[in-house]
C-alpha positions as CSV (number, residue, x, y, z in Angstrom):
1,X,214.3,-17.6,36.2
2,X,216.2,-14.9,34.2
3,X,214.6,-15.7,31.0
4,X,210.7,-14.8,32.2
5,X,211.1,-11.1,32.7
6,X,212.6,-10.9,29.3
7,X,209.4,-12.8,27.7
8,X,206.9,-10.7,29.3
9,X,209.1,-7.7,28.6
10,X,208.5,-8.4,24.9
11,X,204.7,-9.5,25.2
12,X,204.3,-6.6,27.1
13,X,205.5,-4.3,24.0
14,X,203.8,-6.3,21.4
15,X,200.3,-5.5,23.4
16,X,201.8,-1.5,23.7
17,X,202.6,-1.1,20.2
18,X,199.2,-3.1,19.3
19,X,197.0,-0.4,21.2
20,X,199.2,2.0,20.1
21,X,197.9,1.2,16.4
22,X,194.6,0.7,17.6
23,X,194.0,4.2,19.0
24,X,196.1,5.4,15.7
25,X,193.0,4.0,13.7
26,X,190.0,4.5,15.6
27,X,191.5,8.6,15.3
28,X,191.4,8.3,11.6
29,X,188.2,6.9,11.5
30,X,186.7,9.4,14.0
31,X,188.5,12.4,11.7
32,X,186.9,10.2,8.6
33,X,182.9,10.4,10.1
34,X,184.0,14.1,11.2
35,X,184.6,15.1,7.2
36,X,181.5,13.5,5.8
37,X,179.1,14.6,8.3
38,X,177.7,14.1,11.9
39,X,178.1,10.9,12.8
40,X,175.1,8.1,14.0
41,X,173.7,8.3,17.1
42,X,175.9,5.9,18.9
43,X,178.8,8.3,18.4
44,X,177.3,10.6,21.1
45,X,176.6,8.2,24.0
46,X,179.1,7.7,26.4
47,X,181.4,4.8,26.1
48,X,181.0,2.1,28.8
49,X,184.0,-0.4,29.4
50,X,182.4,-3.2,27.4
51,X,181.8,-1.2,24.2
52,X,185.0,-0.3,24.3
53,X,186.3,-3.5,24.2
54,X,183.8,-4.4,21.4
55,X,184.7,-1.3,19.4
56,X,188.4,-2.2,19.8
57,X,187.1,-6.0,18.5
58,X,185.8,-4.3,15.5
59,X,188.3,-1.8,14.6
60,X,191.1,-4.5,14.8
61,X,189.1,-6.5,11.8
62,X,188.7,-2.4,9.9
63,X,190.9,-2.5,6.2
64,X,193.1,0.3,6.4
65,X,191.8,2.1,2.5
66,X,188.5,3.8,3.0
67,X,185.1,2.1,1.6
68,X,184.4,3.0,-1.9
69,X,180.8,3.6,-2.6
70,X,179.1,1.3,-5.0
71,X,176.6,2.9,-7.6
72,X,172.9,1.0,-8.1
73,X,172.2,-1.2,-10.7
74,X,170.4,0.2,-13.5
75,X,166.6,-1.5,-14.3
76,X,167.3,-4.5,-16.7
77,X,164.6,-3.6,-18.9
78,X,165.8,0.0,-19.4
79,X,169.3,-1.6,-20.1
80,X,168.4,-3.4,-23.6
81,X,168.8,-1.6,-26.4
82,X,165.2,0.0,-27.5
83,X,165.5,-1.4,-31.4
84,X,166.3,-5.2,-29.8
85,X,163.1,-4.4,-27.4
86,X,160.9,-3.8,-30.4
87,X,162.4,-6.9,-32.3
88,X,161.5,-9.1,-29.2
89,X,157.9,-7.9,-28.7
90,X,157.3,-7.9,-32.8
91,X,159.3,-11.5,-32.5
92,X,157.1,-13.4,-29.8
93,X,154.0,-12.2,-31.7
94,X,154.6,-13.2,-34.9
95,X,155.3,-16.8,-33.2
96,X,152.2,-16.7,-31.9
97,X,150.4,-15.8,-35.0
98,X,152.6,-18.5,-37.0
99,X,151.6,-21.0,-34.7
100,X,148.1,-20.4,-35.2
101,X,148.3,-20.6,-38.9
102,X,149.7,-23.5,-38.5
103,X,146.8,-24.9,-36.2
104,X,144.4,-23.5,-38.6
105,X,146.1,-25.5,-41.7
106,X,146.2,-28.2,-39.9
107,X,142.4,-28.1,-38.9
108,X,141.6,-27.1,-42.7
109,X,143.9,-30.0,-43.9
110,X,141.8,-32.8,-41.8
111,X,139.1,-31.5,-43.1
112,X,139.8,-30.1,-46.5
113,X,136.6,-32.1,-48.3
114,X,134.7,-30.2,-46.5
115,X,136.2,-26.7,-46.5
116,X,136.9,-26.9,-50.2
117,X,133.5,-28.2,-50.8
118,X,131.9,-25.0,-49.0
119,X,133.9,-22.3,-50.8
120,X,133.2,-24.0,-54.0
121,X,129.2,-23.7,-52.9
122,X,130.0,-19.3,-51.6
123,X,131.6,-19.2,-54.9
124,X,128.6,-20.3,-56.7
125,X,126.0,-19.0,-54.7
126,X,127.9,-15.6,-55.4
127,X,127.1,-16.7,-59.4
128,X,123.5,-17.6,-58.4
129,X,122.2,-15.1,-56.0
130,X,121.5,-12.5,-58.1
131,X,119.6,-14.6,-60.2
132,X,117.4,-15.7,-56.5
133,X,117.3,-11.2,-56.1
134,X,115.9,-10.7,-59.5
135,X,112.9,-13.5,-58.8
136,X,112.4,-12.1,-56.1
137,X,112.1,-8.2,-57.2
138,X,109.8,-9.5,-59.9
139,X,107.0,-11.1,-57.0
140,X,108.3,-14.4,-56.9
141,X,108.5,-15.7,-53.1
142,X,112.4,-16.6,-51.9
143,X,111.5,-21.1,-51.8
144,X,110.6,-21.3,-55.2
145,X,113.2,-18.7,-56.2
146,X,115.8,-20.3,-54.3
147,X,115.1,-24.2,-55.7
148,X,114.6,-22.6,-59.6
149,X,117.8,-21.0,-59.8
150,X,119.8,-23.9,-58.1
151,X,118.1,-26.6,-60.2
152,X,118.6,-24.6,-63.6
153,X,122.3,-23.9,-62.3
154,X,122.9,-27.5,-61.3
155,X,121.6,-28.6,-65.0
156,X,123.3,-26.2,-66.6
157,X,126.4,-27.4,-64.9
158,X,125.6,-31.1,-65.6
159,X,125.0,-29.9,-69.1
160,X,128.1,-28.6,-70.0
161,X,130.2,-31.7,-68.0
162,X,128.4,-34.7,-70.1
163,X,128.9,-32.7,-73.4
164,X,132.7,-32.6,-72.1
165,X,132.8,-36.0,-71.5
166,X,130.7,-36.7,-74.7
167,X,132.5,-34.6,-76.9
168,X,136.0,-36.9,-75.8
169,X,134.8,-40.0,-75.7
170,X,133.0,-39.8,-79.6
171,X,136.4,-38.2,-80.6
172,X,138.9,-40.3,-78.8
173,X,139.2,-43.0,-81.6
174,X,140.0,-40.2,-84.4
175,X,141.7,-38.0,-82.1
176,X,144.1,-41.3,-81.4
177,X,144.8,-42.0,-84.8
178,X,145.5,-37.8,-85.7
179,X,147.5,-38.1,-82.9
180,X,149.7,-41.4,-84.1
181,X,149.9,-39.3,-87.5
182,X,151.0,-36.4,-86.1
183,X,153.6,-38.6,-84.1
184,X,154.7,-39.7,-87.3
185,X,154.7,-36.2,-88.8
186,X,157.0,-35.0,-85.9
187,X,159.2,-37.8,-86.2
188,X,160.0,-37.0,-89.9
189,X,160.1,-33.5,-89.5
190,X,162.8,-34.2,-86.7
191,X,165.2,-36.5,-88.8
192,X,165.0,-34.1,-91.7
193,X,165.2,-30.1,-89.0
194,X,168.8,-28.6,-88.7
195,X,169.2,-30.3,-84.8
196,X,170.7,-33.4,-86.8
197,X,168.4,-35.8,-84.4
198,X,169.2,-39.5,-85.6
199,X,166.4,-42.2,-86.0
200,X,168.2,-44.1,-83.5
201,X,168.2,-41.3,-80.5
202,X,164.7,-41.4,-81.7
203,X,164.3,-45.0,-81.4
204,X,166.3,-44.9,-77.8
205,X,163.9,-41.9,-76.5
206,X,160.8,-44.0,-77.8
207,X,162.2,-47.3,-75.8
208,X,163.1,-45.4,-72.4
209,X,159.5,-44.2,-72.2
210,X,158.2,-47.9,-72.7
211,X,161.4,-49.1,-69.6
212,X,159.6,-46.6,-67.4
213,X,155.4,-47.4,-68.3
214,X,157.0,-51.0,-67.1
215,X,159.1,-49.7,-64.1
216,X,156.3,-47.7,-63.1
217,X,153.5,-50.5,-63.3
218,X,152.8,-51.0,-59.8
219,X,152.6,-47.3,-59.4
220,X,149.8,-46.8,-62.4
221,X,147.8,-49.6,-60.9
222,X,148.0,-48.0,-57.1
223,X,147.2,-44.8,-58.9
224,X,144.3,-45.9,-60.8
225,X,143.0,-47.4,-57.2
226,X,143.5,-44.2,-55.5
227,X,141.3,-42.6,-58.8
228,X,138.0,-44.5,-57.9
229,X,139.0,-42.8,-53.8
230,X,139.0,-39.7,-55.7
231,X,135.9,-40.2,-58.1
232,X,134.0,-40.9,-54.2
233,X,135.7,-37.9,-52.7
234,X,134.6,-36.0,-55.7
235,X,130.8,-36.7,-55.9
236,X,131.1,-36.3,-51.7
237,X,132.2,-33.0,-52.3
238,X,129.5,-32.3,-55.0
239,X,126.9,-33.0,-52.9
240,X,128.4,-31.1,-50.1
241,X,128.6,-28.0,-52.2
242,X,125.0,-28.7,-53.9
243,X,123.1,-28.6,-50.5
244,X,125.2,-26.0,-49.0
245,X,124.6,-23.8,-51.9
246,X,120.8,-24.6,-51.4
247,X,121.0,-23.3,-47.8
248,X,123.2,-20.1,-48.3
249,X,120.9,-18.9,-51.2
250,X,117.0,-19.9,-49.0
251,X,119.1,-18.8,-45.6
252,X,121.9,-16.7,-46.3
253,X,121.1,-13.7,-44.1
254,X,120.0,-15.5,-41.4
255,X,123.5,-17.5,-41.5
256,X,125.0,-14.4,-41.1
257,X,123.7,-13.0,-38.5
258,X,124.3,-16.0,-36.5
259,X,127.8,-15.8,-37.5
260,X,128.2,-12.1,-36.5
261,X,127.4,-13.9,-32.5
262,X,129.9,-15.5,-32.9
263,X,132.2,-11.8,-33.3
264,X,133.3,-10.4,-29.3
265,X,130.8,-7.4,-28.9
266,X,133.7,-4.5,-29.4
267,X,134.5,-5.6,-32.4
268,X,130.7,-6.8,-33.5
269,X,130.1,-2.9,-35.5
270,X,133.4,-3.0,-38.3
271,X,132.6,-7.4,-38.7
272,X,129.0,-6.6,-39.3
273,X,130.2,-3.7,-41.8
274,X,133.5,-5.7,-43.5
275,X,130.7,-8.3,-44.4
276,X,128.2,-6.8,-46.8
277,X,131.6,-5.7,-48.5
278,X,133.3,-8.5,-49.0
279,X,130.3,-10.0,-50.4
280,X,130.0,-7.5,-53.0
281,X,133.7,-8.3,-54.0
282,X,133.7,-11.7,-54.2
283,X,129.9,-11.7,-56.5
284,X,132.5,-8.9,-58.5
285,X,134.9,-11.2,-58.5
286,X,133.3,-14.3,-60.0
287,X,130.9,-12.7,-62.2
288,X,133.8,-11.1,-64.0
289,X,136.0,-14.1,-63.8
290,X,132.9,-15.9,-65.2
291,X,132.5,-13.5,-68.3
292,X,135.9,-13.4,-68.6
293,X,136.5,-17.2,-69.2
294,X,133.4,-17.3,-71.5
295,X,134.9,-15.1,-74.2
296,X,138.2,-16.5,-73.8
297,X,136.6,-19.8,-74.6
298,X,134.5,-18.4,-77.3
299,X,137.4,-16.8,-79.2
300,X,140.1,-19.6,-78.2
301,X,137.5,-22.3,-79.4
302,X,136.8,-20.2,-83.1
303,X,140.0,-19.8,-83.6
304,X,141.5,-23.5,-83.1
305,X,138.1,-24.3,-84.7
306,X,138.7,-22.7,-88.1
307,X,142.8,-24.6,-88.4
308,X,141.0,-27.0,-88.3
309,X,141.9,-29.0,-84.5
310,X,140.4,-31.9,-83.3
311,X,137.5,-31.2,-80.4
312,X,137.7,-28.1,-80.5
313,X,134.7,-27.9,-78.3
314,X,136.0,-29.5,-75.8
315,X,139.0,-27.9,-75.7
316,X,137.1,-24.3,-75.7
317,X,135.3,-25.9,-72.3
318,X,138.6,-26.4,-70.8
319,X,139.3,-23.0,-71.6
320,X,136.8,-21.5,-69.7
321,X,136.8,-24.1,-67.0
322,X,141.0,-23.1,-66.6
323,X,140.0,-19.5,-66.5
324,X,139.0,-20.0,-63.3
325,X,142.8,-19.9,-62.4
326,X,144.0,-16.3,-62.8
327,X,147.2,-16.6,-65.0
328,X,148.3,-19.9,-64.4
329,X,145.3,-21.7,-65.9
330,X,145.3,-19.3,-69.3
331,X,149.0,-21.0,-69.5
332,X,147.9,-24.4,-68.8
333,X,144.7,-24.6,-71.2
334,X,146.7,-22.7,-74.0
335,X,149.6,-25.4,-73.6
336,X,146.9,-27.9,-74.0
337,X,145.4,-26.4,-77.3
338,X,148.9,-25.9,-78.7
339,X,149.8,-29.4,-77.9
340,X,146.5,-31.0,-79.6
341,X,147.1,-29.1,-82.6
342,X,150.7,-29.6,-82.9
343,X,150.3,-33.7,-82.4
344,X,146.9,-33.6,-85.1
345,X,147.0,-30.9,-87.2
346,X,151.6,-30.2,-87.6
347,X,153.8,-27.3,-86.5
348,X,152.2,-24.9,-88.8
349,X,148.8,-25.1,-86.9
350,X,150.4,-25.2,-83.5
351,X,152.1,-21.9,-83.8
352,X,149.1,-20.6,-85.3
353,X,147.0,-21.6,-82.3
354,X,150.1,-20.5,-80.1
355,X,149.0,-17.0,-81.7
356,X,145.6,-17.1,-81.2
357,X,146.2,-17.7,-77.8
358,X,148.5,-15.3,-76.8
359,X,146.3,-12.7,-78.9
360,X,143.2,-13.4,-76.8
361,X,145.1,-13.5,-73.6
362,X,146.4,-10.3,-74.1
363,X,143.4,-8.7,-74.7
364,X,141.8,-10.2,-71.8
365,X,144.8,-9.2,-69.6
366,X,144.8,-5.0,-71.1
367,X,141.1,-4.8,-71.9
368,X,138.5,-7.2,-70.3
369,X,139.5,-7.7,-66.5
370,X,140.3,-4.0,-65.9
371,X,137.0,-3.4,-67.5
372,X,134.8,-6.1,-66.0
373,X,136.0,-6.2,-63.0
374,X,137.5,-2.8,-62.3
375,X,137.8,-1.9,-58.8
376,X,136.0,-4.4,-57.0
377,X,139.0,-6.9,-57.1
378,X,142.3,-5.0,-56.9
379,X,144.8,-7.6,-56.5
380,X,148.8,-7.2,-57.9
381,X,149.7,-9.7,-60.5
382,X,152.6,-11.1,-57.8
383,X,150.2,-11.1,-55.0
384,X,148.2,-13.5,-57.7
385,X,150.8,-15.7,-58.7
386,X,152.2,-16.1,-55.2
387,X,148.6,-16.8,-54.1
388,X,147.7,-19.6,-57.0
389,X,151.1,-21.7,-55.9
390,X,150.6,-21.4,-52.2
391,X,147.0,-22.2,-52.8
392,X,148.3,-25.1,-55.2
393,X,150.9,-26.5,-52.9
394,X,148.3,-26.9,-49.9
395,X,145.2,-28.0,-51.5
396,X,146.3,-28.6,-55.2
397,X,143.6,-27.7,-58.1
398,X,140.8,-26.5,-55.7
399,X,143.2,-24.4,-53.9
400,X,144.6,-23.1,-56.6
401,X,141.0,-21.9,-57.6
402,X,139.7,-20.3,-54.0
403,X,143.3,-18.5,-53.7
404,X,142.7,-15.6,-55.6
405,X,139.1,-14.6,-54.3
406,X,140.2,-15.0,-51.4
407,X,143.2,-12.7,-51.2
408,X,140.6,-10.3,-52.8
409,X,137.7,-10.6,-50.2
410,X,141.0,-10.3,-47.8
411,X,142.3,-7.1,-49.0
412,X,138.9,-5.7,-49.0
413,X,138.0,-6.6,-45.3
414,X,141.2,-5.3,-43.9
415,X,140.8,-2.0,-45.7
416,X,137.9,-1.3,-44.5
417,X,138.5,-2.6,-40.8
418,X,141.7,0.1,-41.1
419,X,139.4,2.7,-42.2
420,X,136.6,1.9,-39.6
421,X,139.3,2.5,-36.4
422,X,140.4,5.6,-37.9
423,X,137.1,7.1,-38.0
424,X,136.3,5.5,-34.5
425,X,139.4,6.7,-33.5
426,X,138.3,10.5,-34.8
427,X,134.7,9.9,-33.6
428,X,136.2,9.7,-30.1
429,X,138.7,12.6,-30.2
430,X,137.1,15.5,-27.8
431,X,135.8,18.2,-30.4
432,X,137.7,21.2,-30.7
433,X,136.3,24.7,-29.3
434,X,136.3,28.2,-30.0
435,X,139.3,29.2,-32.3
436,X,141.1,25.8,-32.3
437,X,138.4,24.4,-33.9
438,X,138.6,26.8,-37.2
439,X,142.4,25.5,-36.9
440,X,141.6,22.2,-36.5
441,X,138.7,22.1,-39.5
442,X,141.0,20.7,-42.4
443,X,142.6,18.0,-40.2
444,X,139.0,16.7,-39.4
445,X,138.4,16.0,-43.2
446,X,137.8,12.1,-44.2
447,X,139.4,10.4,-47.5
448,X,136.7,8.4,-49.4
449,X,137.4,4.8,-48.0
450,X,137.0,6.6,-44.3
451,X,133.8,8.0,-45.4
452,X,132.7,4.6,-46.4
453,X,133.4,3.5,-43.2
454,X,131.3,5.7,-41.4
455,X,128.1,4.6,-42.7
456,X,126.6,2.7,-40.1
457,X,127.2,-1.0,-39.8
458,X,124.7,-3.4,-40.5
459,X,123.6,-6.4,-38.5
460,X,124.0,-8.3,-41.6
461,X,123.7,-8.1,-45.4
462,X,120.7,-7.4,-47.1
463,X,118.7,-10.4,-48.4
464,X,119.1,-9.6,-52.1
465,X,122.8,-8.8,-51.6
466,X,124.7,-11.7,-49.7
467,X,124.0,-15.0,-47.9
468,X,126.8,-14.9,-46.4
């Protein structure tokens, strides 16, 4: 019995010294709401024996270092840098624009007979339609106009591809023998130069080419099986391009304005007004391109004429045909020439014709296209060259061709869609009164490409102008 008193003695101070530190708390706490500012409420109210208790509860579970206030978040879009913001919205739209390109090639691939074979008929309609104009001016009515100009540029076409092919195939017996000779001559001319070539490197060179015809057989034969797919891809696509060049010259503006329904109404006005425009560029375009070629030809073909190189004819018609190309095909159909003569006719005539070339392409580079076609086609020379080889790579020769007009007819629509929502854009500005608007006068003023813009659009292009 002694040792119970003690017990209870020492529970009975544990509980003292607990309330003790209880009230000590619930004082600093009180003195804590005191300093930052009448307290909730609650505090007021009279404290009944069961919130006590509860209060107690609570204050026993309290830490013993004040709370510490905790700042808001800042908005996560305000928190990324501004430059990374711009990256990311300039970054999700060119995805989007990359993956329609790619849709678009991939569309223009499955169906690149077709596509090509319609630019090749704008193209020539652009050659043709003035011809369909000036019938017309002169009281002819627009059916028979239409089929006389396409039959005469059909033949005229024909013409000029069966005296190619004639021209070859009456010289291809003497042109193999000049060429054997001149094999000869090269051969001898390389045993006796200062490279100190051998007759039996020559002999080895000479027997590698044959090891490879041989390796290479199956692939000749598969080739020459895929060239009759070609020749029936290729008169497809003539016959595409004939009729559709029928249709854009009889019903060209009639085309496009069915086409311009096509265009969302906002932006109906600057599509109806980028049209007649980039018609005029590309008929600029391939008229000059087309004169162009034909004195290149003309002074090419004299001049391989006169030393004396086989088909020189045909070899002018290549000329003009390449021209077609801008830069690369000068290269390609000069190459060709210098070859021929250099195989027929020795080194002596090749670097002649190598100068004749080069002479003629110069001029035509410094003199005729600045001149001929002047400002209607205002393309850089690297926008050309990277045009031709992307043009190349995606739809090889015919590519090559409809790249360059079409970076022109490009560059002219976009300049003038840029000039047409400026002056929309000052159309709609509120007009200036009283003294602000003598301030204001000067800034008001247009540049020439703006004032261009603000004639008013037209639902399509005139009839003797474009078809398209």
């Amino acid at each position: 019995m002694s040792r119970v008193p003690g017990w209870l003695g020492r529970l009975g101070a544990g509980l003292t010294r607990m309330s003790e530190r209880l009230d000590q708390r619930r004082e600093e706490a009180r003195r804590h709401d005191a300093d930052d500012g009448p307290g909730p409420v609650s505090d007021h109210v009279p404290h009944t024996g069961g919130d006590a208790a509860a209060e107690d509860a609570a204050a026993e579970h309290m830490p013993a270092h004040p709370a510490v206030a905790v700042g808001s978040r800042p908005d996560p879009a305000q928190a990324v840098p501004w430059g990374v913001r711009v990256a990311a919205e300039a970054g999700w739209r060119l995805l989007v624009l990359a993956g329609t390109v790619w849709v678009l090639m991939r569309v223009i691939s499955a169906v690149q007979l077709v596509v090509l074979a319609f630019v090749a008929a704008l193209l020539i309609t652009a050659l043709l339609q003035p011809a369909v104009a000036w019938l017309r001016r002169h009281g002819v009515p627009r059916g028979p106009a239409t089929a006389l100009t396409a039959i005469l540029g059909f033949v005229i076409m024909g013409l000029i591809g069966w005296f190619v092919t004639w021209q070859v195939m009456e010289n291809i017996d003497n042109l193999s023998d000049q060429v054997q000779d001149g094999i000869d001559e090269l051969r001898n001319w390389l045993l006796n130069s200062p490279f100190h070539v051998t007759d039996k490197q020559i002999n080895e060179i000479a027997k590698n080419l044959r090891e490879a015809v041989g390796a290479n057989t199956d692939q000749i034969t598969s080739a020459g099986l895929e060239g009759v797919t070609v020749v029936v891809e290729a008169l497809t696509g003539i016959l595409l391009a004939a009729f559709s060049t029928l249709f854009l010259l009889y019903d060209g503006k009639r085309i496009w304005q069915w086409s311009l329904k096509l265009v969302p109404a906002a932006a109906r006005p600057g599509v109806a007004g980028a049209g007649p425009r980039a018609w005029r560029t590309l008929t600029a375009y391939v008229r000059g391109t087309v004169i162009v070629a034909l004195i290149d030809a003309i002074f090419i073909g004299l001049g391989i004429y006169f030393l004396d190189v086989p088909m020189a004819v045909p070899l002018a018609v290549f000329i003009f045909l390449f021209a077609f190309i801008p830069l690369v095909g000068a290269v390609v159909s000069g190459a060709l020439a210098v070859v021929v003569a250099l195989v027929t006719q020795g080194v002596f005539a090749a670097v002649m014709t190598l100068v004749v070339v080069l002479a003629v392409q110069q001029i035509e580079g410094h003199i005729l296209q600045p001149f001929i076609l002047g400002r209607a086609v205002r393309v850089h020379p690297l926008a050309v060259v990277l045009s031709v080889a992307a043009g190349g790579m995606v739809a090889g020769i015919g590519g090559a061709v409809v790249a360059v007009p079409l970076v022109a007819v490009t560059n002219t629509v976009v300049g003038y869609l840029r000039a047409y929502s400026r002056e929309a854009a000052l159309r709609q500005r509120p007009k200036p009164h009283g003294a602000t608007s003598t301030d204001a006068a000067p800034a008001l003023g247009r540049a020439p490409e703006v004032q261009e813009a603000q004639e008013p659009p037209k639902a399509g292009p005139p009839s003797d102008a474009s078809p398209a």
